[in-house]
PLY file of the C-alpha trace (Angstrom):
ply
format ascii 1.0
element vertex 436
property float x
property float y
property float z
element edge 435
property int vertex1
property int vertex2
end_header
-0.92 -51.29 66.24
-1.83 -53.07 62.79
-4.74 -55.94 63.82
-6.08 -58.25 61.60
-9.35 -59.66 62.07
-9.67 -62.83 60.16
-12.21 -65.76 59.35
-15.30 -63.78 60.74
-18.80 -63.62 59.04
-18.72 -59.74 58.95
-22.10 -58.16 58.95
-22.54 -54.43 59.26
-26.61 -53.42 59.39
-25.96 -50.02 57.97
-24.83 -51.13 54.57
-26.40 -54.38 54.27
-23.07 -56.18 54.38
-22.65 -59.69 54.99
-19.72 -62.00 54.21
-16.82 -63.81 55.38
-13.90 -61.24 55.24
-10.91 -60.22 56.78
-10.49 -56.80 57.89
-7.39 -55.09 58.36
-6.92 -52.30 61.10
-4.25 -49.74 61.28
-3.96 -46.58 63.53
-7.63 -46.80 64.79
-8.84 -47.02 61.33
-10.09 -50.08 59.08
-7.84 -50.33 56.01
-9.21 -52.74 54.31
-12.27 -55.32 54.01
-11.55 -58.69 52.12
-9.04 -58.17 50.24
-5.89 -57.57 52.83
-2.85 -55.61 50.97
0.11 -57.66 50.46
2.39 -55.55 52.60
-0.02 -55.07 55.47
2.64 -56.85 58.47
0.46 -57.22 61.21
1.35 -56.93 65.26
-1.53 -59.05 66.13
-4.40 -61.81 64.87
-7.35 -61.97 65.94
-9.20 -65.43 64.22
-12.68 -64.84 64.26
-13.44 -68.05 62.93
-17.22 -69.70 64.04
-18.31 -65.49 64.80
-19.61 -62.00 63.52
-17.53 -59.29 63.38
-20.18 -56.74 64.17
-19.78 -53.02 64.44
-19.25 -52.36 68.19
-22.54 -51.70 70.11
-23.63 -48.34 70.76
-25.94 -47.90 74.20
-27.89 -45.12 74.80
-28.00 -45.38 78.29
-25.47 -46.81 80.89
-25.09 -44.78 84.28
-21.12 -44.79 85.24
-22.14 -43.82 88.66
-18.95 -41.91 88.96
-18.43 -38.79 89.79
-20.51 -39.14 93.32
-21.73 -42.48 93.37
-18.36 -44.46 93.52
-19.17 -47.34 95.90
-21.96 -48.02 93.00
-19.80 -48.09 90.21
-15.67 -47.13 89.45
-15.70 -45.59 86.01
-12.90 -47.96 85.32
-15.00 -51.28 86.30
-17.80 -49.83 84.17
-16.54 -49.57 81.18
-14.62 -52.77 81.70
-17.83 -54.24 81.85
-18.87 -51.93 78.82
-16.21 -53.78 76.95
-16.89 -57.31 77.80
-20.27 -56.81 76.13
-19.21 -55.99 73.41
-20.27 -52.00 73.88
-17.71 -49.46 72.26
-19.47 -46.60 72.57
-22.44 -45.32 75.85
-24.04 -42.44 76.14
-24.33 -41.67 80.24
-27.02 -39.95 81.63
-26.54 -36.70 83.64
-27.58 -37.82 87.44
-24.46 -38.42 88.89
-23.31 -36.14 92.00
-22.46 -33.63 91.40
-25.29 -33.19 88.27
-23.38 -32.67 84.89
-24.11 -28.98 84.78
-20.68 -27.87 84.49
-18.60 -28.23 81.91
-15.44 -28.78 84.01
-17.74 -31.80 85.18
-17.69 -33.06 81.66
-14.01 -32.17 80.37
-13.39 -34.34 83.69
-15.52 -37.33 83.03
-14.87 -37.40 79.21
-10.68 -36.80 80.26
-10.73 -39.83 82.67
-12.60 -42.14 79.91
-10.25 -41.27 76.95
-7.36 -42.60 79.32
-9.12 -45.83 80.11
-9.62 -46.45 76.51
-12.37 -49.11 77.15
-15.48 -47.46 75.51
-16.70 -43.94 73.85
-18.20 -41.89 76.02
-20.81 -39.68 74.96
-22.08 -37.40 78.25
-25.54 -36.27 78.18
-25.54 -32.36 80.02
-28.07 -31.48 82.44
-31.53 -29.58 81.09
-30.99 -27.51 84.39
-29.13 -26.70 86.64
-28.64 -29.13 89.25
-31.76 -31.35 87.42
-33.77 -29.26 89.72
-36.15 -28.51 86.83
-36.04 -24.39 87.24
-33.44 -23.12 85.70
-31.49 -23.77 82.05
-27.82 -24.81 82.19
-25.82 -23.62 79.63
-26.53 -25.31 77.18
-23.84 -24.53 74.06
-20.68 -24.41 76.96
-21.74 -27.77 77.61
-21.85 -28.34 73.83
-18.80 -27.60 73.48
-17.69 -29.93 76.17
-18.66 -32.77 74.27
-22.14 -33.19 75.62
-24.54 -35.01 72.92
-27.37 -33.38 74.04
-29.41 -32.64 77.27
-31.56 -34.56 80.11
-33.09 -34.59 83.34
-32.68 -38.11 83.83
-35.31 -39.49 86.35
-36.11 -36.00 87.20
-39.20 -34.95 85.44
-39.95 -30.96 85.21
-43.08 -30.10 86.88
-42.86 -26.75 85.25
-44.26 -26.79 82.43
-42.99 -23.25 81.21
-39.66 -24.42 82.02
-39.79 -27.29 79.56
-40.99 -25.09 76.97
-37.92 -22.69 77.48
-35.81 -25.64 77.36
-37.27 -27.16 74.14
-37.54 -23.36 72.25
-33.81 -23.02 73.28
-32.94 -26.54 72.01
-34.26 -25.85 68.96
-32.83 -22.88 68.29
-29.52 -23.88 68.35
-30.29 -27.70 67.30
-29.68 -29.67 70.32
-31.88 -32.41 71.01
-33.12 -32.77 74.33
-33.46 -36.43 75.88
-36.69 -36.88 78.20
-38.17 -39.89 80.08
-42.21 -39.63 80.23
-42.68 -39.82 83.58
-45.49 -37.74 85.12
-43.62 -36.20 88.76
-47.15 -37.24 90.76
-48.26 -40.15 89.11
-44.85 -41.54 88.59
-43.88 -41.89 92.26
-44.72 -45.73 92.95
-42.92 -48.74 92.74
-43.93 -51.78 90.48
-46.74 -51.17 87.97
-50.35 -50.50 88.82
-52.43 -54.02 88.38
-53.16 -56.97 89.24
-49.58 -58.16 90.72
-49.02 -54.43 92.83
-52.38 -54.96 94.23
-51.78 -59.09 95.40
-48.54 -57.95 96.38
-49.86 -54.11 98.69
-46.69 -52.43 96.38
-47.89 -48.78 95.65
-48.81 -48.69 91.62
-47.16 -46.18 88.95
-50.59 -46.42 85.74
-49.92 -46.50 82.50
-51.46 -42.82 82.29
-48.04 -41.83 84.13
-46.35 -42.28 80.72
-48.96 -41.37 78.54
-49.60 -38.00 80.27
-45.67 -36.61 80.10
-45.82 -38.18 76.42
-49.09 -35.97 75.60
-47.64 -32.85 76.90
-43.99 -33.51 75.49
-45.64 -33.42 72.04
-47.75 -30.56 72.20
-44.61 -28.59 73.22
-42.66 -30.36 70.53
-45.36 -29.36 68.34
-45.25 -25.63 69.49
-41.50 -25.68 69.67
-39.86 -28.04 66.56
-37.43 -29.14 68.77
-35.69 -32.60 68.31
-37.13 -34.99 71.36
-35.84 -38.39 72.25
-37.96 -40.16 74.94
-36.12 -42.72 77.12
-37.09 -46.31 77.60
-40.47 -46.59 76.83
-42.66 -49.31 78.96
-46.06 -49.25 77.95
-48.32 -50.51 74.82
-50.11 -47.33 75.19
-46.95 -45.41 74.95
-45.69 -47.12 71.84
-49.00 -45.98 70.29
-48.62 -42.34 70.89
-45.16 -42.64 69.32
-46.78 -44.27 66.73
-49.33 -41.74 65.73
-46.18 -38.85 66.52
-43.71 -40.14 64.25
-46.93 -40.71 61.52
-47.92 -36.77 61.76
-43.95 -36.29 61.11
-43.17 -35.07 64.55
-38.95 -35.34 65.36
-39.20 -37.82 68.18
-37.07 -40.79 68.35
-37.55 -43.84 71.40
-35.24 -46.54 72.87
-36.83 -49.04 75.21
-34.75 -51.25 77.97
-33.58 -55.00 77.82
-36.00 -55.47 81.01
-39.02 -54.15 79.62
-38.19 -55.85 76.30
-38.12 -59.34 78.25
-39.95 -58.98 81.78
-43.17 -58.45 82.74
-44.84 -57.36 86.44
-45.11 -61.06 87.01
-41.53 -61.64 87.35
-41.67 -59.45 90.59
-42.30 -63.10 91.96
-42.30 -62.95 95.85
-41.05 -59.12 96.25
-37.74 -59.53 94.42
-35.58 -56.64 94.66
-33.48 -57.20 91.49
-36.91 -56.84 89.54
-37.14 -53.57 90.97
-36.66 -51.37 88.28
-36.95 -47.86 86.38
-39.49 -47.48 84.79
-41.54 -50.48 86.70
-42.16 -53.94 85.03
-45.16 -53.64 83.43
-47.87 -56.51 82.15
-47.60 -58.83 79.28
-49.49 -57.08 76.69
-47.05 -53.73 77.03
-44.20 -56.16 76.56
-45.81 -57.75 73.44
-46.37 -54.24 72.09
-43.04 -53.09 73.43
-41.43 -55.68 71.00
-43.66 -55.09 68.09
-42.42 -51.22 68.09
-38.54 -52.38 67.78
-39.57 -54.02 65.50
-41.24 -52.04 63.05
-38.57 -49.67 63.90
-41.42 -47.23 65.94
-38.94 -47.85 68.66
-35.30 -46.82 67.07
-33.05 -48.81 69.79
-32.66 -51.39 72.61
-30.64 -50.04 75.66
-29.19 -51.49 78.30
-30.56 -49.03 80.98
-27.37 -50.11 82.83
-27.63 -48.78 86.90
-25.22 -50.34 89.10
-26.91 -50.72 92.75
-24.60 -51.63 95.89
-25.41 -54.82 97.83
-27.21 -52.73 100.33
-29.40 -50.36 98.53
-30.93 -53.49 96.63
-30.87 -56.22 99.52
-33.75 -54.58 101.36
-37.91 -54.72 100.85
-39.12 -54.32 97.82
-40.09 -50.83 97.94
-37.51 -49.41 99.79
-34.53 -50.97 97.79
-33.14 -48.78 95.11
-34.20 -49.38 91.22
-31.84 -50.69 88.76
-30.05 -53.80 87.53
-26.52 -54.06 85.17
-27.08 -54.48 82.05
-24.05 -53.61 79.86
-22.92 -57.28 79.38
-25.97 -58.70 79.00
-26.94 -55.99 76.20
-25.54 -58.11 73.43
-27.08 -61.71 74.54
-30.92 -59.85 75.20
-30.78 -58.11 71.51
-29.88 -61.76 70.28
-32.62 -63.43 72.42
-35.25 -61.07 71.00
-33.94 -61.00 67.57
-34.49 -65.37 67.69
-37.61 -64.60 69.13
-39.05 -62.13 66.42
-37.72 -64.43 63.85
-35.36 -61.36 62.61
-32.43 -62.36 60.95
-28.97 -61.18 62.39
-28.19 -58.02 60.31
-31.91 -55.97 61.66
-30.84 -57.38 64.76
-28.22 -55.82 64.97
-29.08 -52.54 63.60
-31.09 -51.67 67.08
-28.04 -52.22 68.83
-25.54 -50.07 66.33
-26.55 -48.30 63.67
-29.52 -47.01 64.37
-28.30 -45.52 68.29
-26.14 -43.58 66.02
-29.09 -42.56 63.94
-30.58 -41.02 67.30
-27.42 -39.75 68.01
-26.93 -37.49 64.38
-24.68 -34.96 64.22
-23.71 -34.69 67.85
-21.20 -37.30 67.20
-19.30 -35.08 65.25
-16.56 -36.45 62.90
-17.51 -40.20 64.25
-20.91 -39.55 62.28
-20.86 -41.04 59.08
-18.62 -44.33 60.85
-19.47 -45.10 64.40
-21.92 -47.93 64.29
-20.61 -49.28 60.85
-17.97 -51.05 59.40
-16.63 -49.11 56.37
-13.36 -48.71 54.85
-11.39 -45.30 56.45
-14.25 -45.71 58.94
-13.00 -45.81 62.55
-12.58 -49.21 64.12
-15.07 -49.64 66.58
-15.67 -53.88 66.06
-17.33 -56.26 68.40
-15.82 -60.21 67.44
-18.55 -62.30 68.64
-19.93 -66.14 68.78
-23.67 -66.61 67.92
-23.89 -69.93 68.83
-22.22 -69.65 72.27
-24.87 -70.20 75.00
-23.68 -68.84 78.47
-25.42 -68.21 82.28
-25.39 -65.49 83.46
-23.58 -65.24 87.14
-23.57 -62.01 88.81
-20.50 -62.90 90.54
-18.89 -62.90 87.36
-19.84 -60.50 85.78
-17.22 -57.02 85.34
-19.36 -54.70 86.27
-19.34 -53.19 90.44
-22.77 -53.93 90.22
-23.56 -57.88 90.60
-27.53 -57.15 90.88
-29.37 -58.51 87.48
-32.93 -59.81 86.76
-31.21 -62.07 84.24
-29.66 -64.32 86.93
-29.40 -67.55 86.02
-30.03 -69.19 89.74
-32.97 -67.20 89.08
-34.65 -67.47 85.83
-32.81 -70.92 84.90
-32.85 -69.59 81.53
-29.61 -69.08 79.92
-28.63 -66.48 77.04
-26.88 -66.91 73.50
-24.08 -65.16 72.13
-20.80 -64.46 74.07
-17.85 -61.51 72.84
-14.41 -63.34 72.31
-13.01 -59.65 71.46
-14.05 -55.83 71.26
-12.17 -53.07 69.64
-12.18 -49.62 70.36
-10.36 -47.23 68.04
-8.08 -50.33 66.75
-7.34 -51.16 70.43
-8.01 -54.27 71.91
-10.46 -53.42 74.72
-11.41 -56.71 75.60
-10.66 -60.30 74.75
-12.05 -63.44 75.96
-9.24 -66.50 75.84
-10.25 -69.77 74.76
0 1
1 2
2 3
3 4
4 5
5 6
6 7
7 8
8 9
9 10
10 11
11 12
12 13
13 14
14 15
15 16
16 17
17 18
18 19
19 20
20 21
21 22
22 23
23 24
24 25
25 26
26 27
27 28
28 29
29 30
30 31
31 32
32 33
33 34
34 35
35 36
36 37
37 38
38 39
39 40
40 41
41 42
42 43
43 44
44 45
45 46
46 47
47 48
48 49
49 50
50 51
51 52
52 53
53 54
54 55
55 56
56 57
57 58
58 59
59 60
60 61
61 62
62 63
63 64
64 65
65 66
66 67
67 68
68 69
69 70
70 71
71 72
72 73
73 74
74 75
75 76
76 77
77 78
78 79
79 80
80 81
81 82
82 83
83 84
84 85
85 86
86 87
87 88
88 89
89 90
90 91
91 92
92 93
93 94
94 95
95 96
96 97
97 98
98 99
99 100
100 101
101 102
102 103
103 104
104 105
105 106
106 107
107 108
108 109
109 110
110 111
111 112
112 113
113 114
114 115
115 116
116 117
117 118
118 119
119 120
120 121
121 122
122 123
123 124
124 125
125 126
126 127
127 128
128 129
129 130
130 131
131 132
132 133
133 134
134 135
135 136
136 137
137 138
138 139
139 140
140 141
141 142
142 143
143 144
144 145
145 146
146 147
147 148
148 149
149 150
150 151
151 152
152 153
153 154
154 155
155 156
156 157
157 158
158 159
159 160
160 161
161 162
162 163
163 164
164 165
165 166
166 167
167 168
168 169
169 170
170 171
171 172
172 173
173 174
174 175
175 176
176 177
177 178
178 179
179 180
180 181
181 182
182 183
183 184
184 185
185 186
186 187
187 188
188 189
189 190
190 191
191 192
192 193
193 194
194 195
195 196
196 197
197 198
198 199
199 200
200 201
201 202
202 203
203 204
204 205
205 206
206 207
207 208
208 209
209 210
210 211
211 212
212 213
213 214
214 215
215 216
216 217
217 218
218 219
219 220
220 221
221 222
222 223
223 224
224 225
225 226
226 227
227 228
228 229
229 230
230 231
231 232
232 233
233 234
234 235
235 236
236 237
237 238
238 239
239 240
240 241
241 242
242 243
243 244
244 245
245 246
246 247
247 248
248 249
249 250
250 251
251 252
252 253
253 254
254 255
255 256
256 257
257 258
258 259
259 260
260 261
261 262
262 263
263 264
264 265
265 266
266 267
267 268
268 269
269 270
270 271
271 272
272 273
273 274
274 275
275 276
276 277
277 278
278 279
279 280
280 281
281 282
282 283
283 284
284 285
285 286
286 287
287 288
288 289
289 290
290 291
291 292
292 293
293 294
294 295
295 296
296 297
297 298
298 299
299 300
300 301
301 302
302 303
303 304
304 305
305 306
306 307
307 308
308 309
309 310
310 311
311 312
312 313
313 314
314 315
315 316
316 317
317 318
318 319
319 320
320 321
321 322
322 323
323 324
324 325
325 326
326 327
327 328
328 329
329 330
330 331
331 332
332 333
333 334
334 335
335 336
336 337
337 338
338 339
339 340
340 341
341 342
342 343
343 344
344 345
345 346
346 347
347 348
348 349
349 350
350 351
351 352
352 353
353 354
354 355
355 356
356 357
357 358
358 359
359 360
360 361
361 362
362 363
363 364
364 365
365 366
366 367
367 368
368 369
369 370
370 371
371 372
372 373
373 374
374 375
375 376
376 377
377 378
378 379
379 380
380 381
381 382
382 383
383 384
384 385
385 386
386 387
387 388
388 389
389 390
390 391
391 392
392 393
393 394
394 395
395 396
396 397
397 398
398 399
399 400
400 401
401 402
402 403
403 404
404 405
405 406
406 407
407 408
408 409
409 410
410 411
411 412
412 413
413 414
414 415
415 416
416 417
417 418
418 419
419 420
420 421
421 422
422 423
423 424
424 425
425 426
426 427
427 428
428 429
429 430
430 431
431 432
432 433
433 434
434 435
């Protein structure tokens, strides 16, 4: 279908673009920006008049919650929601049940997401088999799956040998291997240590939980040269080590979560649930230095750390309801919020929610490398249409996703959020739109 996408303030972070253009789509490609060829007939407008046309959001972590976790989260509903933030491409984690060890598992998954055609999806494999942390999966089958490189999710590998093995074989063949810094005994409580666990009796993950798995991560980095990225980052002490890892030229890249980029322990309140989260809340300071790392890029991108949660895994106590909170919708409006707040114009805004995901990403994107994230001429047409002045609440019962459970609730925080999608494209489909 030929689309034309006209009246917009275009803006694309990677090439510094920003103007009012039309842009011109045909068979999943952009044709032309600006200047629309005389003969182009189009099949449908799209007037982006009053919005950005943005290169569609990249998010390097959503969980699906599908295969095994269905009454979570329908693939389908997920990716709706995916779309309705504006998100065109998601890289998913490899905890679902069965683990994505297989690569039938992934042929599956990636098969049943290319007939949706809502989003990209870009599978992360398991590090081992079953994430049970003792033995490698095979690695380049589930390369050659389509996996974008490897994980153990939540799952940290007490063995330390193990990792090692992993990381020598990454590097070897140039996979890069995806690891939260979570120490497996320090790790195991459920808000963060302080002041608010101890008021509140909640058992306390330290700061020194992070650092620790972040210390040992590098040394083996060190030892092995293999290409690490850790996953959402929560503490001020954390953002330092990155700091002085990326200085000594160490291949490490870092996202950090729309929670921990706008919550703090506090907001735990009176034992709510939806604040219960993965990696905990933590106190103001590591959010203040959790923000100044995105933004002198020490951080490389804002996730959504999207978990669906059924109603009764997160309606129970505090510490026995399960972590996690959607996020995919709300991924947009947060980047926004914290781009006002920084005083960062739209374009480097942007950037940590597009470009620079694809950055981390590389080469594993294959022949979507040198366009995904961008809007370029011949490049594929991956667009998010969106309205920066639109102010919206956020109400769980509205939102697409299965999972309704968000610490952004507006009955909650009484704070509502700016910028709302009117359309998202994926490959020159028309994923999403939003009537007036």
């Amino acid at each position: 279908m030929k689309i034309l996408v006209k009246n917009g303030r275009v803006i694309d972070p990677a090439s510094g673009r920003d103007e009012k253009a039309d842009i011109a789509v045909a068979a999943g490609r952009i044709v032309a920006i600006g200047r629309v060829p005389g003969d182009f007939e189009t099949a449908r407008v799209i007037d982006a008049a009053g919005c950005v046309v943005a290169p569609g959001l990249v998010d390097l972590a959503a969980r699906l919650r599908e295969p095994g976790h269905e009454h979570e989260g329908m693939l389908e509903s997920e990716l709706n929601a995916a779309a309705a933030g504006g998100v065109t491409s998601l890289v998913c984690p490899p905890d679902t049940d069965p683990a994505l060890d297989e690569p039938g598992l992934v042929d599956m998954l990636k098969f049943r997401a290319r007939k949706l055609s809502l989003c990209r999806l870009f599978p992360l494999g398991a590090l081992t088999r079953g994430l049970a942390g003792e033995s490698l999966t095979e690695m380049a089958e589930l390369t050659e799956s389509g996996c974008v490189g490897f994980s153990q999710a939540e799952m940290p590998i007490q063995d330390t040998l193990v990792l090692q093995r992993a990381l020598q074989y990454a590097a070897t063949y140039g996979y890069s291997v995806w690891l939260r810094p979570q120490d497996a005994w320090l790790g195991k409580g459920v808000a963060a240590s302080g002041a608010v666990a101890t008021r509140l009796g909640l058992s306390g993950v330290p700061v020194a939980a992070e650092t620790i798995a972040m210390h040992t991560i590098f040394e083996l980095a060190r030892i092995t040269g293999a290409r690490v990225h850790l996953c959402r980052l929560s503490s001020a002490a954390g953002v330092a080590l990155l700091r002085r890892a990326k200085a000594e030229g160490l291949n490490v890249t870092a996202d950090v979560s729309i929670n921990s980029l706008h919550l703090t322990d506090v907001d735990i309140g009176f034992f709510n649930p939806a604040m219960r989260l993965s990696p905990p809340l933590r106190q103001q300071a590591d959010r203040d230095a959790l923000r100044a790392g995105l933004l002198d890029g020490t951080i490389d991108a804002l996730v959504s750390d999207h978990t669906p949660v059924d109603e009764d895994a997160k309606t129970l106590p505090f510490g026995e309801a399960e972590p996690g909170a959607t996020g995919l919708e709300l991924l947009l409006s947060l980047a926004l919020k914290w781009g006002a707040d920084s005083q960062l114009g739209l374009a480097p805004t942007l950037a940590r929610v597009t470009s620079e995901p694809v950055r981390v990403l590389g080469e594993a994107l294959g022949s979507l490398s040198n366009s995904a994230g961008r809007i370029v001429e011949g490049g594929v047409a991956d667009l998010c249409v969106f309205d920066p002045e639109a102010i919206w609440q956020v109400q769980p019962g509205q939102l697409k996703s299965q999972g309704k459970h968000t610490p952004f609730d507006f009955s909650v925080t009484g704070t509502a959020l700016p910028g709302r999608v009117k359309a998202t494209l994926v490959a020159g489909t028309v994923a999403y739109y939003q009537a007036a």
